[in-house]
C-alpha positions in Angstrom: 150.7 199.9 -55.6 151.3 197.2 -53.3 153.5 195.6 -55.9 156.2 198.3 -55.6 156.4 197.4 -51.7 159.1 195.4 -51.1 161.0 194.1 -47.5 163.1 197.0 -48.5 160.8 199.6 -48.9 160.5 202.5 -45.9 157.9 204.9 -45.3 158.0 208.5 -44.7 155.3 210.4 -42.7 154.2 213.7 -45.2 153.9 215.2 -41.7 154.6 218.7 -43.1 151.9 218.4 -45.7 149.3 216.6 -44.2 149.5 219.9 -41.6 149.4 222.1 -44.5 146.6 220.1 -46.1 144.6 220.7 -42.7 146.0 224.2 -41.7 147.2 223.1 -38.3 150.8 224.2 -36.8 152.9 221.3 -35.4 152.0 222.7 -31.8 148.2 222.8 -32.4 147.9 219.0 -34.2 150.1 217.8 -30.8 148.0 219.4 -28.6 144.5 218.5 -30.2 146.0 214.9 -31.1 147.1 214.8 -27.0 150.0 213.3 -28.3 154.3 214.6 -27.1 155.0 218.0 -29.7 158.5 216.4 -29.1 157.6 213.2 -31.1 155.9 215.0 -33.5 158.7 217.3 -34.0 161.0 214.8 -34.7 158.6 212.7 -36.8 158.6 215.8 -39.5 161.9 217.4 -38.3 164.2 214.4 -39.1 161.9 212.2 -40.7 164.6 210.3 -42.5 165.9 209.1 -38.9 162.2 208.1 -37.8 162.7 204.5 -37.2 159.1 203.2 -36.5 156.0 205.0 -35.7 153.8 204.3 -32.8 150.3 203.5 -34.0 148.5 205.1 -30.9 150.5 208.3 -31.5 149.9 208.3 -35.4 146.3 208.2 -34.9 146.4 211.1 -32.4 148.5 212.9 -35.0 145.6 212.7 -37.3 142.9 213.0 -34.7 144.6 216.5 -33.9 144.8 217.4 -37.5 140.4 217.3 -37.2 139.8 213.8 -38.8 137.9 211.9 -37.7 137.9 208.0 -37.1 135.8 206.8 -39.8 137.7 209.4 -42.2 141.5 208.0 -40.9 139.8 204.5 -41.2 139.0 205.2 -45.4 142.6 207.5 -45.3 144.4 205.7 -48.1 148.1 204.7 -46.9 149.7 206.8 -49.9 147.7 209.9 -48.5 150.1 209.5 -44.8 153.4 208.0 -45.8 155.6 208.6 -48.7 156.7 204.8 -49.8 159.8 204.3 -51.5 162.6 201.4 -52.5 
């Protein structure tokens, strides 16, 4: 995998599905997470446009979507971010 990554390469939160995966709305991951529903918005809203990505508020994303730390610790990077050339 790693060998497809290139200084070229983005990555694209799967915002929608990973609130799909855990049955939470936008509204309910942002609240639970504590983190802005205006930065989530945008991060799955415009995605493309989502030029870097706060690691504090990424791990409240996923803290609001019911993981836990240990489980966001083993999350594999594939499973949060679509990575492309």
């Amino acid at each position: 995998m790693l060998a497809k990554i290139s200084p070229d390469s983005t990555m694209k939160l799967k915002g929608k599905k990973l609130l799909e995966q855990h049955d939470k709305t936008m509204y309910r991951a942002a609240k639970d997470g504590a983190i802005a529903y205006s930065t989530l918005h945008r991060w799955i809203s415009d995605a493309d446009n989502v030029e870097h990505v706060s690691l504090k508020v990424l791990l409240g994303f996923l803290r609001g979507l019911g993981l836990s730390d240990a489980e966001i610790e083993s999350l594999p990077l594939g499973e949060v971010f679509d990575l492309t050339d």
